[in-house]
N, C-alpha and C positions, 0 to 999 in steps of 0.2 A: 782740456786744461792746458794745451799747449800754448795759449796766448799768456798763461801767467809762466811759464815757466824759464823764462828769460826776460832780460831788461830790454824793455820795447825803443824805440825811437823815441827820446821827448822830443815834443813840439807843446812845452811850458813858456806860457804868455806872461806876459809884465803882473796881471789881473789875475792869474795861477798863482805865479809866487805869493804876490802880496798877500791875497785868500790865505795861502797857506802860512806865511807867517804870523798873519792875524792869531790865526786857530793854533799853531802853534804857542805862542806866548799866553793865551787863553787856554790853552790844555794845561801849560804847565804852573802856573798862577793858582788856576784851579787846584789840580792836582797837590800843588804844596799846602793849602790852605787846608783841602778835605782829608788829607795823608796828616797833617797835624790835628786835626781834631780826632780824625780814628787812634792815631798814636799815642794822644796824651788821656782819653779814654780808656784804653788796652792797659796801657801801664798803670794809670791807677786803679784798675782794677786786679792786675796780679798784684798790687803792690797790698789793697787793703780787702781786695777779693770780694767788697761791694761792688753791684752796678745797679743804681735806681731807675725807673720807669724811662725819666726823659732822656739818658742818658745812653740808655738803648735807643730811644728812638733817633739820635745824634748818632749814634755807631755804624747804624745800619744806611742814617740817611748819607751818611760821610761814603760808604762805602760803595755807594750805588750812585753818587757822583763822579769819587774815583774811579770806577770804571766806564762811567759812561765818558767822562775823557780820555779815559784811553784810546778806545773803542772808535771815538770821534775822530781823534788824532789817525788814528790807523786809515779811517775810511779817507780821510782827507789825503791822505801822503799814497795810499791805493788809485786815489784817483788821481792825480799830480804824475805817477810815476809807470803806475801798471795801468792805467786807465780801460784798458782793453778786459782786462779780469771780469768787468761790472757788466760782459757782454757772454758770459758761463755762466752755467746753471750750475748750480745754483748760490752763487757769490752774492749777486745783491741782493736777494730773500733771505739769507742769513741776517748778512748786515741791517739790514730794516728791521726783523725778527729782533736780532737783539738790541739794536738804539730802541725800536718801542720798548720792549722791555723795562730798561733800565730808565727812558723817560718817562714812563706812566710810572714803574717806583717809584721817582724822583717826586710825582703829584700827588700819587698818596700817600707816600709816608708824609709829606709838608703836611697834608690835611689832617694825616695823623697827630700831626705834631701840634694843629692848631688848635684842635679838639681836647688834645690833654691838657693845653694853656688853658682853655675853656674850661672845663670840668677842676681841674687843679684851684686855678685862683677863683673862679666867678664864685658870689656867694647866694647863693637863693636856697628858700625853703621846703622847695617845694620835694615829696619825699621821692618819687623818681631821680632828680639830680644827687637827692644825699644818696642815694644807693649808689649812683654811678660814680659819686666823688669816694665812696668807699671800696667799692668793684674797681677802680679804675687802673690800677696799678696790675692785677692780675689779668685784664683786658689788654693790657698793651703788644703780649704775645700774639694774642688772640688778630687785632687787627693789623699786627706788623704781615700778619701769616695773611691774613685776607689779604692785603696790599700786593702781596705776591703773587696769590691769584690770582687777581684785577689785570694786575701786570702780563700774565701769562696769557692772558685771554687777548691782552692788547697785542702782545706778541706773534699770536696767532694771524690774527686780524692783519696786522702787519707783512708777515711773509705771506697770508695768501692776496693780498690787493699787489702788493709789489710783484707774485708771482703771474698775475693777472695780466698785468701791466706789459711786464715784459713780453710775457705769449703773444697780446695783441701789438706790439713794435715788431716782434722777430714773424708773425706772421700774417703784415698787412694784406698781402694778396690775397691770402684764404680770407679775410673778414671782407674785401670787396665784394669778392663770389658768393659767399653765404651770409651778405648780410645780418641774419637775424643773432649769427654769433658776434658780432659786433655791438648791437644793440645791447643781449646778454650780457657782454661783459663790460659795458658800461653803467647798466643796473646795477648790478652786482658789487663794483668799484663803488659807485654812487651809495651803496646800502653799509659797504663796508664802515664807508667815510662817515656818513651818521652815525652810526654806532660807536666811534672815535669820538663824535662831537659831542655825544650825550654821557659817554663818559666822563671827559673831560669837562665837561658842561657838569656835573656830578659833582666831583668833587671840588670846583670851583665853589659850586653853591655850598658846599659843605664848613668850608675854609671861611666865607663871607657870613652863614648862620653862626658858626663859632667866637667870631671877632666881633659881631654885633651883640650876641650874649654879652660876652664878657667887657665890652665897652658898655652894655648898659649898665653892670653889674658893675663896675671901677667906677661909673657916673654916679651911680646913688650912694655907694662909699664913702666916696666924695662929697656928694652934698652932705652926708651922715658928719662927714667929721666938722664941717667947715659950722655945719646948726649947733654943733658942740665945741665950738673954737678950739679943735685941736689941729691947727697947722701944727704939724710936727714934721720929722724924718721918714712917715709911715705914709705922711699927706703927699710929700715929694714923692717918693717911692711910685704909690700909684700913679701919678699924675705921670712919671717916666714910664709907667708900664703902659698907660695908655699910647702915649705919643710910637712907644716902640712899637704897639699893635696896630696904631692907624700905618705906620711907615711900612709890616709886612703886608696890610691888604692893599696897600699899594702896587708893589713887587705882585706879591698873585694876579692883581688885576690884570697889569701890562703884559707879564707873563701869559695870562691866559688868551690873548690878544693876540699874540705870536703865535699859540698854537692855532688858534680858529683862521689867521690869516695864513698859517703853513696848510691848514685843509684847505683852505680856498685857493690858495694858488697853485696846490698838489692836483688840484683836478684841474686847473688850466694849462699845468706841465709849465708855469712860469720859475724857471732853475734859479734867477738871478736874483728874484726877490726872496724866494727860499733861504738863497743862502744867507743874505743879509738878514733874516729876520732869526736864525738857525742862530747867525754871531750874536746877534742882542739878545737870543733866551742864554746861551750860553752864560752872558756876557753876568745877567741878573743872579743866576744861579750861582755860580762865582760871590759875586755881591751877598748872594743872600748868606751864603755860609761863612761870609766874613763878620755881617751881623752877626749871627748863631756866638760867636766866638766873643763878641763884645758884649753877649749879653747872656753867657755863661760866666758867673764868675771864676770857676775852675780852669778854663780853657781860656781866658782874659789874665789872667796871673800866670800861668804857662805862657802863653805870648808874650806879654809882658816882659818875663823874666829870658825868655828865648831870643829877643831881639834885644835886650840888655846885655847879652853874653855876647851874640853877635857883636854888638859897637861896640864893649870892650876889647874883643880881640881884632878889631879891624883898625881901631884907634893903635894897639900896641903895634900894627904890623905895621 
């Protein structure tokens, strides 16, 4: 541990800092956005000591962003400054450990969240859906816990490929000589990384069955009102919930896009394209919880009123 215990020699590149500024402004962006939705949740809940289903699903997704920028933030400015650290056991197994962690939450709870949109507004007869639109509010513990799991498992996966990884960098000359441990530990890596994709492959597909339900379920709605010429304020309504649902399986898609090209270029050890594609998931997830916010009305009228207070006092000053 002596390579972290003092400050190393920088030799910080033009293409270091910038990185790091990037991720910085991007951590902190983040973190104010997802640190206001956990906070304006928190507080109305001491205040009237309700908290309804999606609003836990908001709390926890709030919370599991804010940390995974932190987290991000740390590993960027560790490797900017202590870069040498990521060369101890077991520093970058941790780190990997907990970013999967906190990025497979980051995928299930979304899924979570798009299945409760699902089951919430879609309207169909069929009597397994009415059971689940009636179960679904006492479910939501239920799959917030599984997500966790998910997570933990991703976790794992995580610090043992990364652990893998490094074994075989810190001990090329033994994988010359015995071969067949080289091959091993490239299966192995190779099995891990599947297991990643069909995850994440998982609840992609989960996110995409959900959104198509409930767009077919807004489409006959739809058509329901329009055979009974009721263009009203209920007609608009849908029609914006649709548009808002096509615009999150957008974000999932791209998103899930970055993750399958972060597997593929984690096994070609391409860092550069990594990172770039690291800043664009970052960048969405950001994006996506500013959504959330515009299309909570509770947490839309907290901003609202929070960036009204702001320009008042920055006008007096």
């Amino acid at each position: 541990m002596a390579a972290c215990s003092s400050p190393e020699k920088l030799n910080v590149t033009s293409h270091d800092a910038m990185a790091f500024v990037i991720i910085t402004l991007q951590t902190f962006a983040g973190m104010w956005i997802n640190g206001f939705i956990v906070s304006v949740l928190c507080v109305a809940w001491v205040k009237k000591n309700i908290f309804n289903s999606i609003e836990k699903i908001l709390l926890f997704l709030g919370c599991c962003r804010f940390v995974d920028l932190c987290i991000t933030w740390v590993y960027s400015f560790m490797s900017v400054i202590y870069p040498h650290c990521f060369y101890v056991h077991p520093i970058p197994q941790i780190f990997s450990a907990i970013l999967g962690f906190f990025n497979s939450s980051n995928v299930w709870v979304s899924a979570c969240l798009c299945v409760f949109y699902c089951i919430k507004i879609a309207n169909f007869q069929h009597n397994f859906f009415i059971y689940l639109k009636i179960k679904i509010d006492r479910m939501v513990p239920w799959m917030l816990f599984a997500s966790v799991l998910l997570a933990l498992v991703m976790a794992v996966f995580s610090y043992d490929i990364t652990d893998r990884a490094v074994f075989k960098n810190l001990n090329s000359t033994a994988t010359k000589i015995f071969g067949t441990l080289s091959v091993r530990t490239d299966e192995h890596i190779f099995l891990m990384f599947l297991i990643s994709a069909f995850a994440l492959t998982t609840a992609f597909m989960v996110v995409v069955f959900s959104t198509l339900l409930l767009l077919f379920s807004l489409w006959r709605h739809k058509r329901r009102m329009q055979a009974n010429s009721m263009r009203n304020l209920n007609m608009d309504a849908h029609i914006k919930a649709i548009k808002t649902i096509l615009f999150f399986t957008c974000i999932y898609s791209i998103n899930f896009t970055g993750f399958i090209l972060l597997l593929l270029y984690g096994t070609k050890r391409e860092y550069l394209q990594i990172f770039f594609v690291s800043i664009f998931q970052h960048a969405l997830s950001v994006f996506h919880s500013l959504i959330l916010i515009f299309s909570n009305p509770k947490l839309k009228k907290a901003l609202l009123r929070t960036l009204s207070c702001f320009m008042l006092k920055f006008n007096k000053g």
